[in-house]
py3Dmol code that shows the C-alpha trace and the ligand (Angstrom):
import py3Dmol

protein = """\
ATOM      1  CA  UNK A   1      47.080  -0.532 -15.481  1.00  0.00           C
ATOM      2  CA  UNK A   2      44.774  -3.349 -16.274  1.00  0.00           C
ATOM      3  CA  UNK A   3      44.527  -5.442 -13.011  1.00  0.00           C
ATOM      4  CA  UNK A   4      42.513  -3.814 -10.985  1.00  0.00           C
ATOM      5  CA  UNK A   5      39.103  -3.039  -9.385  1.00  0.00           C
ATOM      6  CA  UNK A   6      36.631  -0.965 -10.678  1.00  0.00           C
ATOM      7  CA  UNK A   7      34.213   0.214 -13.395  1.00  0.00           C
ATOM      8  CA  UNK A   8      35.138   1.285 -16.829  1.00  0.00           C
ATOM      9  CA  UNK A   9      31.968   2.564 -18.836  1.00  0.00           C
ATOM     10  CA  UNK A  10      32.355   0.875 -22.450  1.00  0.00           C
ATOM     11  CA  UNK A  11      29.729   1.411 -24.932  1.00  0.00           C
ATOM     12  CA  UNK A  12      27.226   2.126 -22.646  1.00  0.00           C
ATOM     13  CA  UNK A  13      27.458   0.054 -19.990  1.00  0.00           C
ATOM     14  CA  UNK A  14      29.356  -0.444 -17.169  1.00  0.00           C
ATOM     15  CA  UNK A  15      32.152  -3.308 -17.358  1.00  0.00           C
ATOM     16  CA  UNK A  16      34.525  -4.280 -14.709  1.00  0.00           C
ATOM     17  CA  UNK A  17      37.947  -2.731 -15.060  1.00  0.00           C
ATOM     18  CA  UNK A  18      39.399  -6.164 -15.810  1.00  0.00           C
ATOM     19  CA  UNK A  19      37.199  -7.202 -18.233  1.00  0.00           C
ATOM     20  CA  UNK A  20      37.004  -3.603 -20.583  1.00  0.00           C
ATOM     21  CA  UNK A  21      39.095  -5.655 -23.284  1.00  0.00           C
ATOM     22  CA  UNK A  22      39.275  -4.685 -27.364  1.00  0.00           C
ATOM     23  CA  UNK A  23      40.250  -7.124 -29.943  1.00  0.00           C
ATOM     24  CA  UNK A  24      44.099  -7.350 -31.137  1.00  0.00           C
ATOM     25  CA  UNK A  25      42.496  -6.236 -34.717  1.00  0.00           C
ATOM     26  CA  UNK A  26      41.311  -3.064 -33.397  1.00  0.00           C
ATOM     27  CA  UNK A  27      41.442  -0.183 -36.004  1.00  0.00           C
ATOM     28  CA  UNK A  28      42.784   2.327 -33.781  1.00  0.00           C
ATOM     29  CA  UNK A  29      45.513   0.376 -32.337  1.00  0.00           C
ATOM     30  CA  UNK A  30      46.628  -0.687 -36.250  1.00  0.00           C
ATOM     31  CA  UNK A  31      45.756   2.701 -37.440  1.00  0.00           C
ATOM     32  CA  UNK A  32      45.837   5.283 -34.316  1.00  0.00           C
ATOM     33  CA  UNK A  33      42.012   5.607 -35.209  1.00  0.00           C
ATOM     34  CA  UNK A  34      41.500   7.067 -32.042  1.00  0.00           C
ATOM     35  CA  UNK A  35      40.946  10.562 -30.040  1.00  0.00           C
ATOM     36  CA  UNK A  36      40.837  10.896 -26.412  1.00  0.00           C
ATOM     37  CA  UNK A  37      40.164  13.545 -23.589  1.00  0.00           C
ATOM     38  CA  UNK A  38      42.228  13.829 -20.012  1.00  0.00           C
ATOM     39  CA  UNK A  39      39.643  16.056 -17.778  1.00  0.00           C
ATOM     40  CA  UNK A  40      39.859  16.613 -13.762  1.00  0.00           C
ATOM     41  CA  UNK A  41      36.632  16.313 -11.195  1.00  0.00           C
ATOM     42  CA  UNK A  42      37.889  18.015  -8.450  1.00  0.00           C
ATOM     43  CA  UNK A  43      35.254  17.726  -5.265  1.00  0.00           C
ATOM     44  CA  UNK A  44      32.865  16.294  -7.916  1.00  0.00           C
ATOM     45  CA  UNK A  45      32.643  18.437 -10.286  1.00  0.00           C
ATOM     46  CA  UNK A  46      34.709  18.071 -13.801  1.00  0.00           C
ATOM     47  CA  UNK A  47      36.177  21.021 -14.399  1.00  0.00           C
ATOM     48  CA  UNK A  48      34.538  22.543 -17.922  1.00  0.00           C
ATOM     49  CA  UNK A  49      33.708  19.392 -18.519  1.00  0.00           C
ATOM     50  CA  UNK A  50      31.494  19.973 -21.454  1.00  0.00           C
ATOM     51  CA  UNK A  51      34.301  21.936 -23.013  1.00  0.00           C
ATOM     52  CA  UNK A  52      36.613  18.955 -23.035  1.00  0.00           C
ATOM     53  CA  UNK A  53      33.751  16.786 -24.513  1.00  0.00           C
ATOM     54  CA  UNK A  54      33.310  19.183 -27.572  1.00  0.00           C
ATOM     55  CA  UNK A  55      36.691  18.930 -28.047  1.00  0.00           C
ATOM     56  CA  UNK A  56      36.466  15.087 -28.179  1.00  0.00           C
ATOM     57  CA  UNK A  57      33.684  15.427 -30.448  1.00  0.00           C
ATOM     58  CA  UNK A  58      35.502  17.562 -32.655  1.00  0.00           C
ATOM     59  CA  UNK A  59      38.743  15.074 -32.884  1.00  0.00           C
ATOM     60  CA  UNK A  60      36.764  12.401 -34.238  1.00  0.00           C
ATOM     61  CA  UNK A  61      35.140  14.633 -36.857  1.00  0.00           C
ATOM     62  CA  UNK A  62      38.812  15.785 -37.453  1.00  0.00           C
ATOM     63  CA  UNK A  63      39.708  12.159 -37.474  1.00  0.00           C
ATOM     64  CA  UNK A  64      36.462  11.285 -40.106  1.00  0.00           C
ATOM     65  CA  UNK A  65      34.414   9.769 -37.516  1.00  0.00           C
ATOM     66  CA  UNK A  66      31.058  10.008 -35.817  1.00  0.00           C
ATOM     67  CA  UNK A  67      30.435   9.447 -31.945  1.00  0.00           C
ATOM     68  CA  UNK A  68      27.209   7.544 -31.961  1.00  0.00           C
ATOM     69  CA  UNK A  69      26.398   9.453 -28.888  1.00  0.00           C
ATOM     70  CA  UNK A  70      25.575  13.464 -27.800  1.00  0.00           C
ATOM     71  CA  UNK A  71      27.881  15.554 -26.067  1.00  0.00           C
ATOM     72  CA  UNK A  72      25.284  15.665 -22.854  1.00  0.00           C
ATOM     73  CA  UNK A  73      25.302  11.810 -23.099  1.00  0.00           C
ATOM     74  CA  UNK A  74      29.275  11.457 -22.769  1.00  0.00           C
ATOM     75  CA  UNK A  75      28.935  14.416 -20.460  1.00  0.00           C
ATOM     76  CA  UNK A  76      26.590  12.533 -17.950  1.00  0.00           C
ATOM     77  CA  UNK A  77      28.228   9.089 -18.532  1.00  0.00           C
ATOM     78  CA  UNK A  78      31.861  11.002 -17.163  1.00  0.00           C
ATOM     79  CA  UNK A  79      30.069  11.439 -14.584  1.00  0.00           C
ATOM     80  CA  UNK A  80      28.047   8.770 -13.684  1.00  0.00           C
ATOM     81  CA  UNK A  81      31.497   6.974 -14.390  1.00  0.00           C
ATOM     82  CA  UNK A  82      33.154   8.706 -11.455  1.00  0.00           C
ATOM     83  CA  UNK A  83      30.018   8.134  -9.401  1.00  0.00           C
ATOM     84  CA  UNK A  84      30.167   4.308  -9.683  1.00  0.00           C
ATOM     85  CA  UNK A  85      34.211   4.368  -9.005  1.00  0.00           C
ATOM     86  CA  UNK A  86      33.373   5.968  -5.544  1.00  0.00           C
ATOM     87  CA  UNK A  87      35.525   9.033  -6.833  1.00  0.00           C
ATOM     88  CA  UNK A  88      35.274  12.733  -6.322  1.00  0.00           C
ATOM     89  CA  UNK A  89      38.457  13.805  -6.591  1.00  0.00           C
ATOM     90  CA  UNK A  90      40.173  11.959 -10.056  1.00  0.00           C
ATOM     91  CA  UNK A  91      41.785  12.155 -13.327  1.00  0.00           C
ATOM     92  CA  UNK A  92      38.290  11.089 -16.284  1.00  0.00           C
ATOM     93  CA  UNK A  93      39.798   9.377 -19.305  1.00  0.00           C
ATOM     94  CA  UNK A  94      37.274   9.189 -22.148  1.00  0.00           C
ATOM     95  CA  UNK A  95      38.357   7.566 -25.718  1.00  0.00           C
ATOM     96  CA  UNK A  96      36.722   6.936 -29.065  1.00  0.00           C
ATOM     97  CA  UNK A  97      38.322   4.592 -31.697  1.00  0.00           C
ATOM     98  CA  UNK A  98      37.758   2.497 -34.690  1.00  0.00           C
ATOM     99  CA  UNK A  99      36.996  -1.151 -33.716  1.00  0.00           C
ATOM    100  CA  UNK A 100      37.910  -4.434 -34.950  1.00  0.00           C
ATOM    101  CA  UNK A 101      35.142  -4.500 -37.640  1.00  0.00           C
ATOM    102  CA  UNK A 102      37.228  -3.986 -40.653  1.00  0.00           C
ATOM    103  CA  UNK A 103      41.208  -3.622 -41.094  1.00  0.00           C
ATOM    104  CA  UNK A 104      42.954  -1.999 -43.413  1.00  0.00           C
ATOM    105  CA  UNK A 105      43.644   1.959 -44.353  1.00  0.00           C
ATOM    106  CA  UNK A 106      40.284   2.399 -44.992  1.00  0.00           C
ATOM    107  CA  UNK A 107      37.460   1.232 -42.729  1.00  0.00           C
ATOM    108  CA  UNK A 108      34.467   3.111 -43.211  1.00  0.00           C
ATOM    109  CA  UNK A 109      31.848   0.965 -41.597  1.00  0.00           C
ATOM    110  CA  UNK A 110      33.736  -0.236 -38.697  1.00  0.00           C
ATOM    111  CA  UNK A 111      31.995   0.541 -35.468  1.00  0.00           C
ATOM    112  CA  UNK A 112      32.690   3.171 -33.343  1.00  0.00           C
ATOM    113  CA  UNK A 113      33.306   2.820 -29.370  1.00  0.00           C
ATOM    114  CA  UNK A 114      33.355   4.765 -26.640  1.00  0.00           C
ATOM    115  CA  UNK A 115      35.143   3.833 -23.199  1.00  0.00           C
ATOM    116  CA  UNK A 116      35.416   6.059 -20.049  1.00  0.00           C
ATOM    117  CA  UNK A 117      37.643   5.581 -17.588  1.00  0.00           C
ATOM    118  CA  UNK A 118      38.319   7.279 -13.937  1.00  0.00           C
ATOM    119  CA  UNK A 119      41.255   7.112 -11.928  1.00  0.00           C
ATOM    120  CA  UNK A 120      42.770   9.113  -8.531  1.00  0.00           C
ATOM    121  CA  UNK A 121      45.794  11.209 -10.243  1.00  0.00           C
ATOM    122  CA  UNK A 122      46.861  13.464  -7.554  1.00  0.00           C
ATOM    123  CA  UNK A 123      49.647  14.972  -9.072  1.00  0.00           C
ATOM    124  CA  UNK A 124      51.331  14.741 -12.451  1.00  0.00           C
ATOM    125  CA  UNK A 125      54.411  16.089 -10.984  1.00  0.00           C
ATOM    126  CA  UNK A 126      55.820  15.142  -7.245  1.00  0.00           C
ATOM    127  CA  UNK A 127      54.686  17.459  -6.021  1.00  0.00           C
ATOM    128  CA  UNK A 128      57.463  18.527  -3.959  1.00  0.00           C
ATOM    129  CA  UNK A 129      59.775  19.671  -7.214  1.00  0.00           C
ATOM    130  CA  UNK A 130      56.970  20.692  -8.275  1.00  0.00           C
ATOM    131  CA  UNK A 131      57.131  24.077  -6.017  1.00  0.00           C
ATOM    132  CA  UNK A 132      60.876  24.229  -7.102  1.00  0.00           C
ATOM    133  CA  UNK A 133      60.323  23.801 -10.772  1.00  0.00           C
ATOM    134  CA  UNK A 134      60.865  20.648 -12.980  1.00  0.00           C
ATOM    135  CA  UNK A 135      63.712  20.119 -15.375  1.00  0.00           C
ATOM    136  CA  UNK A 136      63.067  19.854 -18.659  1.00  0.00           C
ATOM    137  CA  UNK A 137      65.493  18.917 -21.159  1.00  0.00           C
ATOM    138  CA  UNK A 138      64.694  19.792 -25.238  1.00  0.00           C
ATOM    139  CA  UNK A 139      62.755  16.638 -27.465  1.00  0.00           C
ATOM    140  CA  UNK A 140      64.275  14.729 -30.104  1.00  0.00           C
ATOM    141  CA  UNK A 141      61.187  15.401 -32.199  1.00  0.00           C
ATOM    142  CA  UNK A 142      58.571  19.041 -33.674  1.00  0.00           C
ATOM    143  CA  UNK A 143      55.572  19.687 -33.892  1.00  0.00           C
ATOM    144  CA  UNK A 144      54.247  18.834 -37.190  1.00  0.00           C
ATOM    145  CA  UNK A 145      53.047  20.875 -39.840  1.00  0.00           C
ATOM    146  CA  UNK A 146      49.327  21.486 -39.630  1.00  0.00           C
ATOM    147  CA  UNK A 147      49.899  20.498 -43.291  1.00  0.00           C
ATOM    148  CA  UNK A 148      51.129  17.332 -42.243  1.00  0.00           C
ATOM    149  CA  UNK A 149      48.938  16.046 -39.623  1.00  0.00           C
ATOM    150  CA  UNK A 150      45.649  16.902 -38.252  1.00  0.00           C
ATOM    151  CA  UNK A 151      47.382  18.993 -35.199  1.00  0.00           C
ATOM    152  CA  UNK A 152      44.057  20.390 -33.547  1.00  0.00           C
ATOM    153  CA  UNK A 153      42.986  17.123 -32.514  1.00  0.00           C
ATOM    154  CA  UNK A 154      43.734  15.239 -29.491  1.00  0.00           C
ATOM    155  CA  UNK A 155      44.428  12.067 -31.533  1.00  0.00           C
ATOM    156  CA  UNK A 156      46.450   9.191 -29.929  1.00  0.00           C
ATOM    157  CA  UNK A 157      48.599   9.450 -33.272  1.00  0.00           C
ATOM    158  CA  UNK A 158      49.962  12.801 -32.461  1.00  0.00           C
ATOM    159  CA  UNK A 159      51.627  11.058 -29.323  1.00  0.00           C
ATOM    160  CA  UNK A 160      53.985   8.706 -30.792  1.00  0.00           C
ATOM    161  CA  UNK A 161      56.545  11.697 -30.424  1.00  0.00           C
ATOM    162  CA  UNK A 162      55.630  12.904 -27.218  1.00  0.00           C
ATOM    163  CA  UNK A 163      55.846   9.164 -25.309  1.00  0.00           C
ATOM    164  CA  UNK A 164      59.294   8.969 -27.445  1.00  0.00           C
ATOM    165  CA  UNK A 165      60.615  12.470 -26.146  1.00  0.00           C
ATOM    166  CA  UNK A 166      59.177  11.797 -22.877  1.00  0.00           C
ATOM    167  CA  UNK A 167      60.984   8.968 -22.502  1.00  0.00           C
ATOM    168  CA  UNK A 168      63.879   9.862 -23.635  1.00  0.00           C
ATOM    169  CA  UNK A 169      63.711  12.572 -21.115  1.00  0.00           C
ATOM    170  CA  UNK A 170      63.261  10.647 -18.592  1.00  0.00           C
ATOM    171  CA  UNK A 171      65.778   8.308 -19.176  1.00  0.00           C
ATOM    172  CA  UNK A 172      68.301  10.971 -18.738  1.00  0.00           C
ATOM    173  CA  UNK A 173      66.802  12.476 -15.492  1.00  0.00           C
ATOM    174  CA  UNK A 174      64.813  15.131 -16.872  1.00  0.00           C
ATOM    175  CA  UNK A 175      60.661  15.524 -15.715  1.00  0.00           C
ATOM    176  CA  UNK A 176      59.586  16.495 -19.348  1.00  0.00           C
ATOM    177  CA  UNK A 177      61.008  17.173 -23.270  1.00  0.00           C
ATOM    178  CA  UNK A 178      60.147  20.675 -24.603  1.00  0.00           C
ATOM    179  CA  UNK A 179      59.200  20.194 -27.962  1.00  0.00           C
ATOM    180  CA  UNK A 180      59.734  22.786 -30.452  1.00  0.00           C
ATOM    181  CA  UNK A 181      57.704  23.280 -33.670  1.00  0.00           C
ATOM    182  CA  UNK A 182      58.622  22.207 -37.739  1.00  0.00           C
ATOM    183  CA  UNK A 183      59.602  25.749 -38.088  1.00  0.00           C
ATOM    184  CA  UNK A 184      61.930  25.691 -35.185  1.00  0.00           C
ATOM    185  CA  UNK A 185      59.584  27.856 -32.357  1.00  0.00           C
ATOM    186  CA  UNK A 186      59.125  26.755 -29.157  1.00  0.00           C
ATOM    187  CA  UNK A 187      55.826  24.855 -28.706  1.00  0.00           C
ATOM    188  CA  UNK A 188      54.983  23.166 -25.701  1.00  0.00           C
ATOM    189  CA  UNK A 189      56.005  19.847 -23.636  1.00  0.00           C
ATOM    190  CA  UNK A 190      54.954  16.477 -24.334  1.00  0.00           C
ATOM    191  CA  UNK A 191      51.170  16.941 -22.621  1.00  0.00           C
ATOM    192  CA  UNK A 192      51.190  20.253 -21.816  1.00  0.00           C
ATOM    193  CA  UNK A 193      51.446  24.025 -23.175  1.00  0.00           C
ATOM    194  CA  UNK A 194      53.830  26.559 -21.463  1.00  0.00           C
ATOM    195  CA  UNK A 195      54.378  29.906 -20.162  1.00  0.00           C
ATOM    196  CA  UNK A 196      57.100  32.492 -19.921  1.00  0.00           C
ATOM    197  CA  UNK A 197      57.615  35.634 -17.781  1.00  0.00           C
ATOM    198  CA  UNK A 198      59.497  38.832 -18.874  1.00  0.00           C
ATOM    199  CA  UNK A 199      59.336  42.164 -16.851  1.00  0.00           C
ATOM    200  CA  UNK A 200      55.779  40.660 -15.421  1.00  0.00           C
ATOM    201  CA  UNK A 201      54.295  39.731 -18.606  1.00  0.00           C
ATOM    202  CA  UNK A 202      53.225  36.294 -19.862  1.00  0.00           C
ATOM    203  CA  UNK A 203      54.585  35.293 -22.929  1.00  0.00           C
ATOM    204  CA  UNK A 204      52.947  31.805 -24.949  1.00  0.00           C
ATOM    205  CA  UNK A 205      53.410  30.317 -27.907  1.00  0.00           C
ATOM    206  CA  UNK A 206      50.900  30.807 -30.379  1.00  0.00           C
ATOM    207  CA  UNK A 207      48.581  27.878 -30.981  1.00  0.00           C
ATOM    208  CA  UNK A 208      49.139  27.315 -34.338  1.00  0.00           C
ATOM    209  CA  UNK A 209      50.531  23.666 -34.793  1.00  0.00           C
ATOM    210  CA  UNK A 210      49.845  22.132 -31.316  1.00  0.00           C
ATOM    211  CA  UNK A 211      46.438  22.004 -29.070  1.00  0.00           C
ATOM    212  CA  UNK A 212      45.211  25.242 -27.828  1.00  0.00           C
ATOM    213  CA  UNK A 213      44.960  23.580 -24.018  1.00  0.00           C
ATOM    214  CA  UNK A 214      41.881  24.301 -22.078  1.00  0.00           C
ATOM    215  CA  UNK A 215      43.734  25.217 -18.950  1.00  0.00           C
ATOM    216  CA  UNK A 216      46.187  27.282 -21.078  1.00  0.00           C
ATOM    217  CA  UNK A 217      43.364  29.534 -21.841  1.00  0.00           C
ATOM    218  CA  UNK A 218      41.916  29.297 -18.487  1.00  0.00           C
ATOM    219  CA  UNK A 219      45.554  30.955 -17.463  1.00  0.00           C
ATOM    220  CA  UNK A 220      45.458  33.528 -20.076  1.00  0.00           C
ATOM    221  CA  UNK A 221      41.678  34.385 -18.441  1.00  0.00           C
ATOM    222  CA  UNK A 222      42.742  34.096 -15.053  1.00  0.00           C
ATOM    223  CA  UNK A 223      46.055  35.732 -15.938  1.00  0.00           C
ATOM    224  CA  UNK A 224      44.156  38.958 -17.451  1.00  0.00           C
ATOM    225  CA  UNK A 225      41.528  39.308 -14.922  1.00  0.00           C
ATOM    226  CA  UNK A 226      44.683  39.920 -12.584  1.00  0.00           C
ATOM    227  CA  UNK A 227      45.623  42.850 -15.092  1.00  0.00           C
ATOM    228  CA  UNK A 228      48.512  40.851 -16.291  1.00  0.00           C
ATOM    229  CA  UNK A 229      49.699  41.421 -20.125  1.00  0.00           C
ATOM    230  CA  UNK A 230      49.664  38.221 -22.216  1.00  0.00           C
ATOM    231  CA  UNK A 231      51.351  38.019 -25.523  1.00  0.00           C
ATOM    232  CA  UNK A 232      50.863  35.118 -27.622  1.00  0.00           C
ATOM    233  CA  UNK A 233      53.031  34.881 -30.191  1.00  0.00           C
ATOM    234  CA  UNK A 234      55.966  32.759 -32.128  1.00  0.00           C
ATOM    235  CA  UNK A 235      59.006  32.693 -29.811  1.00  0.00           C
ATOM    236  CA  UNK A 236      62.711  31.341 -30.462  1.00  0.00           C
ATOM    237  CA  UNK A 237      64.625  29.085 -28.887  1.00  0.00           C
ATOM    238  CA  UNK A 238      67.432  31.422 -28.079  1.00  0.00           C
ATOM    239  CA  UNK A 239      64.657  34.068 -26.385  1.00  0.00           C
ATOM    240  CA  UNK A 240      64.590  31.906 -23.140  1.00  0.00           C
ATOM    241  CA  UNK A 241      67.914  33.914 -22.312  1.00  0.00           C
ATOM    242  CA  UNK A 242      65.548  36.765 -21.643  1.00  0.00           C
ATOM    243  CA  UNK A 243      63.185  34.698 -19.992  1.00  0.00           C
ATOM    244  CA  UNK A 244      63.002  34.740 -15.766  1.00  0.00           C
ATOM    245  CA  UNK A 245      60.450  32.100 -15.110  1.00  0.00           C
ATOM    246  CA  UNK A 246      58.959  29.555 -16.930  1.00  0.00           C
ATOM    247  CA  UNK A 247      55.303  26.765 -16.189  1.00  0.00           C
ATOM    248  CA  UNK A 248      53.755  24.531 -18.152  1.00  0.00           C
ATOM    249  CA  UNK A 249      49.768  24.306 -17.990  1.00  0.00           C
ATOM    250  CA  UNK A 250      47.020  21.167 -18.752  1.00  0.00           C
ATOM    251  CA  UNK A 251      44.483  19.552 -17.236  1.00  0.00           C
ATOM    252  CA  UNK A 252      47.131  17.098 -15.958  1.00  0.00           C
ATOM    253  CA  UNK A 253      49.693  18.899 -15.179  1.00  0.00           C
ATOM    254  CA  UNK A 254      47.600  21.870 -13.796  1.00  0.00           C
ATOM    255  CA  UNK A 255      50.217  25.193 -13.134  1.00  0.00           C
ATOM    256  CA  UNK A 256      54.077  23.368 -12.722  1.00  0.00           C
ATOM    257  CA  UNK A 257      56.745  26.084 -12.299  1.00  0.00           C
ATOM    258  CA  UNK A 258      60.131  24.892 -14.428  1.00  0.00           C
ATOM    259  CA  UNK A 259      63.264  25.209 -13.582  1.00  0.00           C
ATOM    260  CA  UNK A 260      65.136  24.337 -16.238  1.00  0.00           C
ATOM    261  CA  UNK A 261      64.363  24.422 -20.255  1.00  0.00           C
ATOM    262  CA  UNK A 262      68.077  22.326 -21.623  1.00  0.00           C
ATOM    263  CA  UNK A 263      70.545  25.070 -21.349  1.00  0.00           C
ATOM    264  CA  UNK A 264      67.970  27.546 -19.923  1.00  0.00           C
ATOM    265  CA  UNK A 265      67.266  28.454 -16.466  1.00  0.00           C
ATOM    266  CA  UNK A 266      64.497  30.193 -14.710  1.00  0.00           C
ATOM    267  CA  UNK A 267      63.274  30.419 -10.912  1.00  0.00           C
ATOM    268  CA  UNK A 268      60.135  30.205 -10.121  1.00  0.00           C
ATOM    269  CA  UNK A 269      58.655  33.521  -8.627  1.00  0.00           C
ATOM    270  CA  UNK A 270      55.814  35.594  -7.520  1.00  0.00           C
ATOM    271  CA  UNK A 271      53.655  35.523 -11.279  1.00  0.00           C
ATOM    272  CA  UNK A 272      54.417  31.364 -11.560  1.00  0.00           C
ATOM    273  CA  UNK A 273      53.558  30.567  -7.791  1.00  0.00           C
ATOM    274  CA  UNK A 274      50.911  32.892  -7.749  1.00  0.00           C
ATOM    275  CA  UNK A 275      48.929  31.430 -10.976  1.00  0.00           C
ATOM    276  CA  UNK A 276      49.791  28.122  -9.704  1.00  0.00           C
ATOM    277  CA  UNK A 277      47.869  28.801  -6.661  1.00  0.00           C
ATOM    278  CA  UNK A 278      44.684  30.797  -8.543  1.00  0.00           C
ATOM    279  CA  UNK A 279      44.581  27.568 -11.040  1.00  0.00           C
ATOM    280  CA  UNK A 280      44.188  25.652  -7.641  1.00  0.00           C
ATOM    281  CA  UNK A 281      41.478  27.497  -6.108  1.00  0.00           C
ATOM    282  CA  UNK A 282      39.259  28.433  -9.237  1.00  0.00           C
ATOM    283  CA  UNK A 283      39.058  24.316 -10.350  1.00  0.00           C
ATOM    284  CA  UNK A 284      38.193  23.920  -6.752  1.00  0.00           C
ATOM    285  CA  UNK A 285      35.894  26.972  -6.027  1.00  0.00           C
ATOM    286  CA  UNK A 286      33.648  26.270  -9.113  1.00  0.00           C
ATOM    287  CA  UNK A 287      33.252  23.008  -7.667  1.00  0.00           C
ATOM    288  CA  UNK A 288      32.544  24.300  -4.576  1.00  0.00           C
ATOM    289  CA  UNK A 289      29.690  26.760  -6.071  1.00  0.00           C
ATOM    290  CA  UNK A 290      28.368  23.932  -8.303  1.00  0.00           C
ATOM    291  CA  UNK A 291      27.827  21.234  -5.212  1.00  0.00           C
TER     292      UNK A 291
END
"""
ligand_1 = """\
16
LIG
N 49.436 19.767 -25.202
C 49.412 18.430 -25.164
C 50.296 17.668 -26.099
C 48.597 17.768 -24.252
O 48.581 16.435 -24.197
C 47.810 18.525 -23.362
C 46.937 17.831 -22.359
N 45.696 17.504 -22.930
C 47.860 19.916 -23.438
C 48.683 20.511 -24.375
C 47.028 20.770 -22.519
O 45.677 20.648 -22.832
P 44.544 20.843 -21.744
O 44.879 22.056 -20.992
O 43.302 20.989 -22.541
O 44.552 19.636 -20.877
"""
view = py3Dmol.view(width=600, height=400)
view.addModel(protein, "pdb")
view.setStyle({"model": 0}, {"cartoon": {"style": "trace"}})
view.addModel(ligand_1, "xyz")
view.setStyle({"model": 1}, {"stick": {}})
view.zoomTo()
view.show()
């Protein structure tokens, strides 16, 4: 994903895609040092873009570091980032890590950078299963304790188990690994949160060992402004017997309709499709009223 054209904004300043290198000593590739966002511009404007930044903001001071810059800075240099790519319609990938200044467990006074980089993502899913529903098969891994890692962050750490399920998944024909938590609920797939439907109501896991997505509570908005019951709450494996349909929600994967949870199968129906269409229109409708 390297070799290519374009403009990655690094520390302030605009460097060509190529050339927006790190050292081999870098502190968050040693040390997973590092917390990132995944936001959308969609007819350019990022959808709640300055909630996503916060949220980076508040990683690294989960993750005992500072951004040396303001949430309106990172906010305008998203942006401007998309702007010099020639992109109005893309996938905005800002990170903050731990350099190459010190190595080591502890590196207090190593520097800490900022990149930003902008890509077209169309859709996470092809998006012709996607109508149908993905397949997703169960991960090998949990969710962690919050006692045992610092779960409200968006740290690259807390990945390891997702790229391993993913795989994994993948390697055996599946779209996506369900991951359930250390307690044995289910919690969400490898980069996104998930729905269920029962007798029309929603039913989500409670976000109390995994992120809290920003589009997940976008759906639960969007999903009670429709007068549609949510229930948040812990849910077992063996409940998906009872469920009928079944989508996963992020930033990425916007509303997907599964099809499949291992054993479990659901068809996706009027409250999925419908959802998956509102999601559509309100990310694109705000930036219609914001142009
Ligand atoms: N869970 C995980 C593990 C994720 O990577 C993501 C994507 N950031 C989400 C949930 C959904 O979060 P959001 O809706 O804020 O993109």
């Amino acid at each position: 994903f390297d070799d290519r054209d374009g403009w990655i904004w690094l520390d302030g300043q605009f460097v060509p895609w190529r050339e927006a290198k790190v050292h081999v000593l870098t502190h968050g590739l040693h040390y997973a040092s590092s917390v990132f966002e995944g936001e959308r511009m969609y007819g350019g404007e990022i959808f709640k873009l300055t909630e996503h930044t916060e949220r980076l903001f508040k990683s690294a001071e989960i993750l005992d570091f500072e951004i040396p810059y303001t949430v309106a800075e990172i906010d305008e240099a998203c942006k401007a980032t998309a702007a010099k790519n020639g992109l109005k319609d893309c996938y905005v990938r800002p990170i903050a890590w731990r350099g190459s200044e010190m190595i080591g467990v502890s590196a207090q006074q190593s520097k800490i950078h900022v990149a930003i980089a902008v890509w077209e993502w169309p859709s996470y899913f092809d998006p012709a299963t996607k109508a149908k529903g993905i397949r997703l098969t169960w991960a090998k891994y949990q969710r962690p304790d919050p006692k045992t890692a610092p779960i409200a962050a968006k740290a690259a750490g807390l990945y390891m188990i997702c790229t391993i399920s993913k795989h994994a998944a993948e390697k055996d024909g599946y779209a996506d690994a369900m991951m359930l938590d250390y307690r044995g609920y289910v919690a969400e797939a490898t980069g996104a949160n998930v729905f269920f439907v029962k007798d029309g109501v929603l039913h989500t896991p409670k976000p109390d060992c995994f992120l809290d997505g920003i589009t997940r509570r976008t759906v639960i908005d969007l999903a009670k402004a429709k007068g549609i019951e949510v229930v948040e709450r812990h849910i077992q494996k063996e409940e998906l017997a009872t469920f009928t349909e079944c989508f996963i929600v992020g930033t990425a994967a916007e509303v997907t309709p599964v099809s499949e949870v291992g054993e479990f199968k659901f068809t996706p129906a009027k409250l999925s499709l419908d959802l998956m269409d509102t999601y559509a229109a309100l990310v694109r409708g705000e930036a219609m009223a914001t142009a």
